[in-house]
LORO-275906 format. One line per field, with one value per residue: residue number from 1; x, y, z of N, C-alpha, C in turn. Coordinates in Angstrom, 2 decimals, m for minus. Last residue first. Layout:
BEGIN
nr c(NUM;...)
n_c1 c(X;...)
n_c2 c(Y;...)
n_c3 c(Z;...)
ca_c1 c(X;...)
ca_c2 c(Y;...)
ca_c3 c(Z;...)
c_c1 c(X;...)
c_c2 c(Y;...)
c_c3 c(Z;...)
END
This chain:
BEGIN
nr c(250;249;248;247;246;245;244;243;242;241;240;239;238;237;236;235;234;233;232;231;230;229;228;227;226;225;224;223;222;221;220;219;218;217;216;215;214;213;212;211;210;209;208;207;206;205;204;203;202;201;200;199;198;197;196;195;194;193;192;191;190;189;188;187;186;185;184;183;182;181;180;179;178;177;176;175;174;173;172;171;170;169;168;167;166;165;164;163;162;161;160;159;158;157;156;155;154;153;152;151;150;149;148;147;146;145;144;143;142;141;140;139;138;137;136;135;134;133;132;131;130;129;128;127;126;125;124;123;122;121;120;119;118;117;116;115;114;113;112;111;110;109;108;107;106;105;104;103;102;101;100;99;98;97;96;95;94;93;92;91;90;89;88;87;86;85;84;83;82;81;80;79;78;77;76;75;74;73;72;71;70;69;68;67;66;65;64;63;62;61;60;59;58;57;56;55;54;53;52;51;50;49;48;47;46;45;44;43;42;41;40;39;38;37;36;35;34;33;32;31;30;29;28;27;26;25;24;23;22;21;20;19;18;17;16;15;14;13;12;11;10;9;8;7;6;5;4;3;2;1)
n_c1 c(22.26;22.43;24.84;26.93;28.39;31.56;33.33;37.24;39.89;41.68;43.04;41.18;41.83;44.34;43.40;42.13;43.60;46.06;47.38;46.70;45.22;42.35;39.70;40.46;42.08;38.98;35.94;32.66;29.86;27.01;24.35;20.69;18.24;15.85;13.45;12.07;12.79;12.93;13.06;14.91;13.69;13.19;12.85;14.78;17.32;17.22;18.73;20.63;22.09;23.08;24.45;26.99;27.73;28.62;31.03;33.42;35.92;35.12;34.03;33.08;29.96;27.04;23.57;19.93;17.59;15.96;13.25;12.46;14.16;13.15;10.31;11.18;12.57;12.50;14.90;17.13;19.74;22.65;24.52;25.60;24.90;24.02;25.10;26.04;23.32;20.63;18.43;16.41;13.85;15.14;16.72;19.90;23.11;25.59;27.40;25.54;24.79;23.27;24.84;24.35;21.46;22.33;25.46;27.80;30.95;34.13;36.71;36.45;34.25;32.60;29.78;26.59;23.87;22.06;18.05;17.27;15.59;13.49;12.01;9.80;6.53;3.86;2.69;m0.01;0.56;2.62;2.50;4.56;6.60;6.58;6.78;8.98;10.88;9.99;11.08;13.57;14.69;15.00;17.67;19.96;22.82;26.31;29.47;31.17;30.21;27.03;24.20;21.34;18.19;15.07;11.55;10.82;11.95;13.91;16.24;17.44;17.99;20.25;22.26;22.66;24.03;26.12;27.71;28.25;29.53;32.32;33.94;36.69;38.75;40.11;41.13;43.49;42.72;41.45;44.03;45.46;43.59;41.16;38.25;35.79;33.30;30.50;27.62;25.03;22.22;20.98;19.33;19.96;22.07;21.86;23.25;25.55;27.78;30.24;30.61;29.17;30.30;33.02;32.96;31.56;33.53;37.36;39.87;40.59;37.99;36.32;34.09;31.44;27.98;24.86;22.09;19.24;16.08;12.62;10.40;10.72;12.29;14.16;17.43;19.91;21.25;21.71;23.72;25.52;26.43;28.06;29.63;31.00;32.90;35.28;37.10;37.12;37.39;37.50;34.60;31.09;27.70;24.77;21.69;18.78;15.51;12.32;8.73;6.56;3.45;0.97;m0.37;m1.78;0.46;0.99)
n_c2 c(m14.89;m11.43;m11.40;m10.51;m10.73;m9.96;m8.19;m8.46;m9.77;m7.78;m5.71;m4.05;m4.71;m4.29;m1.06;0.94;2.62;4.51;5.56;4.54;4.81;2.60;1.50;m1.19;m3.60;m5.89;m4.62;m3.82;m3.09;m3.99;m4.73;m2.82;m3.36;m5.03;m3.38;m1.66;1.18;2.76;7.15;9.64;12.11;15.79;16.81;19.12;17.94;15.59;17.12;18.47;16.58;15.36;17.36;17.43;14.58;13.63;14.36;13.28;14.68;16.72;19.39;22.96;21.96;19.94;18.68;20.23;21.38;23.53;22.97;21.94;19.57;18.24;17.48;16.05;13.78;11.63;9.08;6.87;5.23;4.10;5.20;6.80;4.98;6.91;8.11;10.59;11.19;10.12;9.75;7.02;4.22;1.29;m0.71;m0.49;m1.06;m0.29;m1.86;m5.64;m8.19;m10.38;m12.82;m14.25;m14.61;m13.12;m11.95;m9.83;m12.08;m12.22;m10.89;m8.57;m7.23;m8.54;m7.03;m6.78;m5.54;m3.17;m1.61;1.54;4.22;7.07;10.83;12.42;12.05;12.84;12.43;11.61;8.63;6.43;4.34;5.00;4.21;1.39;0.57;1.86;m0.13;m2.41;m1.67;m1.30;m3.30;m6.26;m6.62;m4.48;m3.13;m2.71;m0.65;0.96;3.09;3.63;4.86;6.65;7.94;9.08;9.81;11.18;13.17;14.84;15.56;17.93;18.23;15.70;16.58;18.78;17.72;16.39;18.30;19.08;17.08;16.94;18.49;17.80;20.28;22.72;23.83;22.16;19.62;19.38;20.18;18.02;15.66;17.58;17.56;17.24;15.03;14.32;12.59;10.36;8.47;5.56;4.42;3.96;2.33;m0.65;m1.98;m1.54;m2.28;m2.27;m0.01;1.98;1.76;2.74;4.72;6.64;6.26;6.16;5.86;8.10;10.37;12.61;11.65;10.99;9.76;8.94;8.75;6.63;6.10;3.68;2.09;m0.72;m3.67;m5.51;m4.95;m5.34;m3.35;m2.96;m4.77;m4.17;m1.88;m2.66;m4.69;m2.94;m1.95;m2.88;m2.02;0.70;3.12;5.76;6.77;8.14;7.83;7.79;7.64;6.82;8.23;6.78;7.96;5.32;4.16;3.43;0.30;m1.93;m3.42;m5.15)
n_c3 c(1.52;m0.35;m3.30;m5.65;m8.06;m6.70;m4.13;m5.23;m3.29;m0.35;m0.10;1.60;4.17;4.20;4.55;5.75;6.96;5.90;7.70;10.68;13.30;13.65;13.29;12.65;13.47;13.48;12.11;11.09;9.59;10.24;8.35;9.47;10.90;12.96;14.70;16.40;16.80;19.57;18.53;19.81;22.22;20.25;17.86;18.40;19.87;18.45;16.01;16.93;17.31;14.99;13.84;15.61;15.01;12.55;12.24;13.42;11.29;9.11;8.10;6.55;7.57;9.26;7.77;9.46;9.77;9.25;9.67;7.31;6.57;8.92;8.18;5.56;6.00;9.01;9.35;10.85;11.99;11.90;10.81;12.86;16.22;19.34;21.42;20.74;19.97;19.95;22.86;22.68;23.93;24.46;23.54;21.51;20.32;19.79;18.55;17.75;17.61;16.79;14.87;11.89;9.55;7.63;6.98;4.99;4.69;6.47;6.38;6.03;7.56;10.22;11.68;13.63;12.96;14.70;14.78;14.35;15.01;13.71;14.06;14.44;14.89;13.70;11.30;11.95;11.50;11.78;10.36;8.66;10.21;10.04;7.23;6.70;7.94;6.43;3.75;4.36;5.17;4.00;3.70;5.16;3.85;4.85;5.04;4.05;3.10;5.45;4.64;6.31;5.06;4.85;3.63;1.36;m1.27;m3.16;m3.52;m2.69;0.25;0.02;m1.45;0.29;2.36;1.23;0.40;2.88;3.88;3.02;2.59;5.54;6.97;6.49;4.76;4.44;3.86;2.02;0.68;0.74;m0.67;m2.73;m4.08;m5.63;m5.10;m6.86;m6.76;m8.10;m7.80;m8.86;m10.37;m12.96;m12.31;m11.49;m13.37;m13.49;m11.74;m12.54;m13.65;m12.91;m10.13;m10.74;m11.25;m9.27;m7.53;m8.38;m6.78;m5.00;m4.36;m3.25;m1.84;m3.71;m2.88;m4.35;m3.45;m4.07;m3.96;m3.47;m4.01;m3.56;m1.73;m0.85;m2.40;m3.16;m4.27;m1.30;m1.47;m3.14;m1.98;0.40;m0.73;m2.18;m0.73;m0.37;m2.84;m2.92;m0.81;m1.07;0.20;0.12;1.61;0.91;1.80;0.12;0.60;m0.10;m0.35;1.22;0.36;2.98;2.74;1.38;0.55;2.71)
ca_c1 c(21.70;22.58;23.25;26.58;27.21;30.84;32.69;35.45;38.97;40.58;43.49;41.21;40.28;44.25;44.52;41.22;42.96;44.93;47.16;46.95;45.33;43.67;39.83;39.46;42.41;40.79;37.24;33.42;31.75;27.62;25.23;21.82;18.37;16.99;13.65;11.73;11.84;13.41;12.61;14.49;14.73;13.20;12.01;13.06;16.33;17.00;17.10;19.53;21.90;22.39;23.32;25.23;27.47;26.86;30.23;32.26;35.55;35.36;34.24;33.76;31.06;27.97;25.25;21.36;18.59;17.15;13.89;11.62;14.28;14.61;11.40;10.44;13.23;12.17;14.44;15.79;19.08;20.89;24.08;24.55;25.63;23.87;24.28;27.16;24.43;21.33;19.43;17.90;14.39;14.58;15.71;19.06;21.67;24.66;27.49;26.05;25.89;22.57;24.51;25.04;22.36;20.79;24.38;27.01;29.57;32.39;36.53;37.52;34.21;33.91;29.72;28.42;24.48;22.64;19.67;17.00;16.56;13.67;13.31;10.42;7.64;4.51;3.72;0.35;m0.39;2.18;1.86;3.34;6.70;6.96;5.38;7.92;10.86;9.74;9.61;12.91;14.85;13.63;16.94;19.15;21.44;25.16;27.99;31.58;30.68;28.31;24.29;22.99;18.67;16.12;12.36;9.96;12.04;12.02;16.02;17.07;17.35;18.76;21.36;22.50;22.85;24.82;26.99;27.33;28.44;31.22;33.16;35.65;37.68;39.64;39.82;44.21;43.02;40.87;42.94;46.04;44.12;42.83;39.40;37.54;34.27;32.07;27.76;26.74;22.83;22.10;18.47;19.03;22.50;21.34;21.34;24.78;25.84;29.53;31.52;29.36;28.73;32.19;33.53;31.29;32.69;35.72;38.98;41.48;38.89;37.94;35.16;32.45;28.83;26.19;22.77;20.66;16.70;13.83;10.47;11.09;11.07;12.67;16.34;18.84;20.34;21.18;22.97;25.27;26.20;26.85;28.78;30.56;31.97;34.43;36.34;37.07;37.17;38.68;35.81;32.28;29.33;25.91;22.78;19.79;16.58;13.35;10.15;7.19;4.81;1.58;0.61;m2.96;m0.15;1.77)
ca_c2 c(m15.80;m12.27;m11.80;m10.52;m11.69;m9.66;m9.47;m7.80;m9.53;m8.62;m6.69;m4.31;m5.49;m5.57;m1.48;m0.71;1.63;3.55;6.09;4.45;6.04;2.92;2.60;0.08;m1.96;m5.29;m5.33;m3.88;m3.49;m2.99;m5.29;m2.95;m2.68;m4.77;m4.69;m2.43;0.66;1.90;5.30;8.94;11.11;14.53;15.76;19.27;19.60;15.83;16.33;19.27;16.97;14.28;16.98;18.46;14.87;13.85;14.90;13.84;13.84;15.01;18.70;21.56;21.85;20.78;18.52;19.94;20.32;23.73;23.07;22.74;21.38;18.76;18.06;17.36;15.02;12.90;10.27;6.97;5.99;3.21;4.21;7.69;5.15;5.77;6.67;9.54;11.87;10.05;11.08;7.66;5.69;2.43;m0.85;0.29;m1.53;0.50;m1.92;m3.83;m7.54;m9.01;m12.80;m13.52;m15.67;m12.64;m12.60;m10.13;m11.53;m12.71;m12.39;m8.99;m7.90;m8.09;m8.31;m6.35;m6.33;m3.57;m2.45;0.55;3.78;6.02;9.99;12.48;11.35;13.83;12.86;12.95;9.12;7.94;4.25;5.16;5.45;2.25;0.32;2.76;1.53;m2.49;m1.75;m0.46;m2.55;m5.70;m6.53;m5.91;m3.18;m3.29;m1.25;m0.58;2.28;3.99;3.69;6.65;7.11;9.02;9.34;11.96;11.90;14.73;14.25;17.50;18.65;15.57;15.56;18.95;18.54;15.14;17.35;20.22;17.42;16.05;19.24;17.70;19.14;22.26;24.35;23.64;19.87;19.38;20.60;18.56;15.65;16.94;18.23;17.28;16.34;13.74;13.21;10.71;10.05;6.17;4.71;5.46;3.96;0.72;m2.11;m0.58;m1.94;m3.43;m1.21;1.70;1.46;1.03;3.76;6.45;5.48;7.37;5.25;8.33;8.88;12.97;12.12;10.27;11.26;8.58;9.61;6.71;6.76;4.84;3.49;m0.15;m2.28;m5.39;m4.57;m6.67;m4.23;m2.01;m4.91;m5.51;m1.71;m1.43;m4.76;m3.79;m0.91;m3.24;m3.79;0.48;1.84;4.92;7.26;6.76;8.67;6.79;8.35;6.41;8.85;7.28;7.20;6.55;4.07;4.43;1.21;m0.64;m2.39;m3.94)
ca_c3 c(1.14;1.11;m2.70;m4.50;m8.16;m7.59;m4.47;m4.86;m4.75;m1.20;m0.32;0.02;3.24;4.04;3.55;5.34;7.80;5.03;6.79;9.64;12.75;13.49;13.50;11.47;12.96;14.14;12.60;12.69;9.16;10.62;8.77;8.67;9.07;12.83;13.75;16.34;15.75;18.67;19.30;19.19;21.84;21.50;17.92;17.41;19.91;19.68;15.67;15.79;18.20;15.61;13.00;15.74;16.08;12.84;11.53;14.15;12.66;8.82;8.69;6.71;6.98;9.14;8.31;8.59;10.35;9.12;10.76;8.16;6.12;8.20;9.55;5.42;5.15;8.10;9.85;9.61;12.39;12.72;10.30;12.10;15.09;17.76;21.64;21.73;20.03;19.30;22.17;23.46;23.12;24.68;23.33;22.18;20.44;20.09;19.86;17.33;18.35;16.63;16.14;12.08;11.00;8.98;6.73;5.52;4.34;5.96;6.27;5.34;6.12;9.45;10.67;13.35;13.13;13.87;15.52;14.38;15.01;14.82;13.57;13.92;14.99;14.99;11.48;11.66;10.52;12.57;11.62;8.28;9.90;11.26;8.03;5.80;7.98;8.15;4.00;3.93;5.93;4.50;2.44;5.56;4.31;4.58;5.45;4.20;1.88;5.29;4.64;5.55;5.96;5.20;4.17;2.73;m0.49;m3.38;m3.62;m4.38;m0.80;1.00;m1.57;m1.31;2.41;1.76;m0.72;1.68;4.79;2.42;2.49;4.06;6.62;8.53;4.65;4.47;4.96;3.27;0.34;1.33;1.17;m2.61;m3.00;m5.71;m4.58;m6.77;m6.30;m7.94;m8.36;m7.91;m8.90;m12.85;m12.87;m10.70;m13.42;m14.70;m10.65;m12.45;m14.59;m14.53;m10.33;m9.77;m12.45;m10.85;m7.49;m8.17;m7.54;m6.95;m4.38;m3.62;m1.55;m3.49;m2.64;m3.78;m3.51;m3.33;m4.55;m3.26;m4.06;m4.82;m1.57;m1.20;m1.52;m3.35;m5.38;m2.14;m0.72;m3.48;m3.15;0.06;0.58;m3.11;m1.34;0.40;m2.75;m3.90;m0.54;m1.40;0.05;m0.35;1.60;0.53;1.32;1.54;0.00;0.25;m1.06;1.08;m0.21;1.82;3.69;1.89;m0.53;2.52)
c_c1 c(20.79;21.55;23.30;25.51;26.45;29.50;31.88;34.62;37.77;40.12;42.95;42.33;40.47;42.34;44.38;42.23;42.83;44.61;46.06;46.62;46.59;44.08;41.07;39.42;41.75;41.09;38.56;34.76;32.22;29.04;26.74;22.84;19.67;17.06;15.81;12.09;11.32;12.43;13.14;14.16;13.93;13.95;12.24;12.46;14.78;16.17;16.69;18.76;20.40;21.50;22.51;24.25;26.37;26.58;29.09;31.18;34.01;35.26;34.49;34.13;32.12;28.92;26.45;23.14;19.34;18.24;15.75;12.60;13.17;15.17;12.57;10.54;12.58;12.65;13.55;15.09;18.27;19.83;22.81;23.92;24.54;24.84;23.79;26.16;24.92;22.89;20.87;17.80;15.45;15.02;14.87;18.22;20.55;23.10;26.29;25.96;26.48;23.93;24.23;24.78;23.43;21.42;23.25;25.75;28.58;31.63;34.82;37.53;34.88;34.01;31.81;28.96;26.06;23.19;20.56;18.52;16.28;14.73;13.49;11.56;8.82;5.64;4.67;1.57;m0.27;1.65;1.19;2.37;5.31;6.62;5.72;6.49;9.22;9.96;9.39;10.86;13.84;13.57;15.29;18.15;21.12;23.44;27.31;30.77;31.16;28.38;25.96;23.34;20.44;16.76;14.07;11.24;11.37;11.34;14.42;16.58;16.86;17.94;19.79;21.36;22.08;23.90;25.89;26.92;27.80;29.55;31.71;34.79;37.07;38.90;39.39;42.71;43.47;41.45;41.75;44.57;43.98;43.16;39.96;38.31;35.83;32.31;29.57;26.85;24.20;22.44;19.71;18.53;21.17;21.32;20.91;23.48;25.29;27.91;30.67;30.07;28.60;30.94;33.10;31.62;31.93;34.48;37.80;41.01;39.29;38.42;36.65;33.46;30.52;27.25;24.08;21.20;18.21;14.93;11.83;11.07;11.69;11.93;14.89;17.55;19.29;20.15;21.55;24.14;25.18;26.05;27.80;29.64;31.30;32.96;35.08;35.90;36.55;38.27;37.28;33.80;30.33;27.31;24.15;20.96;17.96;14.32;11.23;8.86;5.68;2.74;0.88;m1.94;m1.22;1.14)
c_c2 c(m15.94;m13.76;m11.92;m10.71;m11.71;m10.72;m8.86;m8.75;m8.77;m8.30;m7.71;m4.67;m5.07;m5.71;m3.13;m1.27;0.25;2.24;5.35;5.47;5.85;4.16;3.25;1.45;m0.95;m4.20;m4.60;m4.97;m3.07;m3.14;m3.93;m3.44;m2.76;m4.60;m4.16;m4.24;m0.95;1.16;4.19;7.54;10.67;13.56;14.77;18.29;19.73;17.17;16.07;17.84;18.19;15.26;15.79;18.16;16.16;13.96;14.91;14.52;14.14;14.32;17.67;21.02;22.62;20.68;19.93;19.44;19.47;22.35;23.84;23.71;22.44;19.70;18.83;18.12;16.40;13.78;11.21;8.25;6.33;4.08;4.06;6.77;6.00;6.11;5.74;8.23;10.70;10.26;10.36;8.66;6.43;3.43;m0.14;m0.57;m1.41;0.08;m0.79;m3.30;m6.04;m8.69;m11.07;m13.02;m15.49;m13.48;m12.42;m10.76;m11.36;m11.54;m13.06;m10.56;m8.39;m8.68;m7.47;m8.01;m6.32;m4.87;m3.20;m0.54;2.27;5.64;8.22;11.57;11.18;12.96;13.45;13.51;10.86;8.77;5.68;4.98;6.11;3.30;1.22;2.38;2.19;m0.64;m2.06;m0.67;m1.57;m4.28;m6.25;m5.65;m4.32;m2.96;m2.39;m1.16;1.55;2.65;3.53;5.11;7.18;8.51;9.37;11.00;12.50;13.51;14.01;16.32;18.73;16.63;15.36;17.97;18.75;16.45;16.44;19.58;18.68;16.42;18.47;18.45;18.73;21.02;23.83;24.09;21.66;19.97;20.44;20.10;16.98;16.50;17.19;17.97;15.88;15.21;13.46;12.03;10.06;7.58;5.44;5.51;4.60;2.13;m1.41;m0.81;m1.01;m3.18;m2.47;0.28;1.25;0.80;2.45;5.33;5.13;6.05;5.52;6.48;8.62;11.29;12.39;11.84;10.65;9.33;9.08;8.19;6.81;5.27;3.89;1.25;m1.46;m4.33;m4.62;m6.28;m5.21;m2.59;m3.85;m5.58;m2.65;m1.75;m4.00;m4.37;m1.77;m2.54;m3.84;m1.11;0.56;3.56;6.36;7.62;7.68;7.51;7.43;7.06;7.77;7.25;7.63;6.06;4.60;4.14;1.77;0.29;m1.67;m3.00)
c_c3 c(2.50;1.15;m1.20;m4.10;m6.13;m7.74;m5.52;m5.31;m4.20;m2.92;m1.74;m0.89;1.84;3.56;3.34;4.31;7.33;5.93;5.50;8.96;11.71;12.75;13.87;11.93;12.54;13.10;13.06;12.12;10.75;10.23;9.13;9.02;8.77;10.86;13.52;15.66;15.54;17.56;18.93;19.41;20.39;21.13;19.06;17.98;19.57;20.40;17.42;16.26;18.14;17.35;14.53;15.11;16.39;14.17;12.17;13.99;13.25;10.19;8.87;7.62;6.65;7.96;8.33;8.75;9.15;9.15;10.16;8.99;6.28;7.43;9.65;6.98;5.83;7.57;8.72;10.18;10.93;12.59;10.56;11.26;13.93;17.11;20.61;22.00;21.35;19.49;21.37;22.32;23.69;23.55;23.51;22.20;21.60;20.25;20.61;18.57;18.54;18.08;16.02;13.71;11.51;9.89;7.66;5.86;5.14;5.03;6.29;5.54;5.81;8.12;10.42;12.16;12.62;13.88;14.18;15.12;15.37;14.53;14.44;13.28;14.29;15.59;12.54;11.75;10.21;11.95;12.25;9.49;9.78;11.14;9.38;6.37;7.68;8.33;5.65;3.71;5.88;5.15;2.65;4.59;4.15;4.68;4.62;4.61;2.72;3.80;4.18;5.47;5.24;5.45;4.15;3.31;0.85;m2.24;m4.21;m4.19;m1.90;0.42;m1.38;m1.44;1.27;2.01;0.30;0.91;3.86;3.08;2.52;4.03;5.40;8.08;5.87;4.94;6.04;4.24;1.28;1.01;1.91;m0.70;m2.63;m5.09;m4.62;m6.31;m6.54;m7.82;m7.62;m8.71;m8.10;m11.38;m12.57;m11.25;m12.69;m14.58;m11.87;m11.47;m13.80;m14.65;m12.25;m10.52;m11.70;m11.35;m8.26;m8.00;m7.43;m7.66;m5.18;m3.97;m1.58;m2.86;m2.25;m3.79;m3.23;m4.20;m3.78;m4.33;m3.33;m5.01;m2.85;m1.08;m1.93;m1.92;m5.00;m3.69;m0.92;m2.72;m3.64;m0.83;0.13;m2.09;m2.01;0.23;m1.59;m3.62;m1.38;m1.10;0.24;m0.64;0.84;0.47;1.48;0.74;1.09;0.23;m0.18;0.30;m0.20;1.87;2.07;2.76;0.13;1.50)
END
């Protein structure tokens, strides 16, 4: 790996109220093999800020996570048609200084090689004429596992061809060029909360065609009963749960 260039890169990190299962993210993030990147973490209004997570127990990440916090109220999205969270992840992606990309939802996981199987994929294309790949996931429920590699590759989007993003990945699977990106303009809408990366996913199709499969699998996907219920607090029984603290994937 030391004769492959080192690209750095930027995983963005939306977080909103999900105080225990945010510790997945987080835990998984510390225990990544590869050392050039940078998180952006962009909390959405949560009356437990993410700030006080990462201070009270990820103080060995503070200088690799920039915080991001929007204070807009429910009723404050709601009067404006949406979040605004799609100006702070544009933000992000601009200040970062990062050739690479990637999201990594607060109930997710990363696979602790993700980032160096990315940066050998990437580096391959010496002139850059490949814009964005996608990788496979693995479905994992948090409220009763962790995520592990011996875990069955079940995500429901698992491609082996190249596909148009839009209605065929999750925004999870997907790794893409900064510098494309603000070539191009390709950017998140806002305000908006359903369906955010639906034009963002449709912008990169436009520029760079389908996208490929890369080849390996990058991240444990949070899949369980109710998550997508139109509760008022979906993940009400996962944070139930203690948090996990001393987190590792074994």
């Amino acid at each position: 790996m030391s004769d492959i260039p080192q690209s750095k890169f930027l995983i963005l990190l939306p977080y909103f109220n999900r105080p225990n299962l945010v510790h997945n993210a987080l835990g998984s993030i510390r225990d990544l093999q590869y050392d050039n990147f940078i998180v952006a973490g962009i909390d959405d209004g949560s009356t437990i800020p993410l700030s006080e997570i990462v201070e009270m127990h990820y103080y060995d990440l503070k200088d690799r996570i920039k915080l991001y916090r929007i204070n807009d109220t429910v009723q404050s999205k709601f009067d404006q048609g949406g979040s605004q969270v799609g100006r702070y992840l544009n933000r992000a992606i601009v200040e970062s200084g990062a050739d690479l990309i990637l999201v990594l939802c607060d109930d997710d996981a990363l696979v602790p090689n993700v980032l160096i199987n990315a940066n050998c994929w990437f580096n391959k294309d010496q002139d850059h004429s490949t814009l964005c790949g996608f990788y496979h996931t693995i479905d994992y429920n948090p409220i009763t596992q962790r995520p592990e590699m011996d875990l069955p590759v079940t995500g429901l989007h698992n491609y082996n061809e190249a596909v148009n993003g839009l209605c065929s990945l999750d925004i999870g699977q997907m790794v893409w060029r900064i510098e494309t990106c603000k070539k191009y303009g390709i950017l998140f809408n806002y305000p908006q909360t359903a369906y955010l990366e639906s034009h963002f996913f449709q912008r990169l199709f436009d520029v760079g065609g389908r996208a490929k499969f890369m080849g390996f699998v990058g991240q444990f996907k949070a899949t369980f009963p109710g998550m997508l219920s139109h509760r008022p607090d979906p993940y009400h029984n996962a944070e139930m749960r203690e948090p996990i603290l001393n987190w590792s994937i074994k």
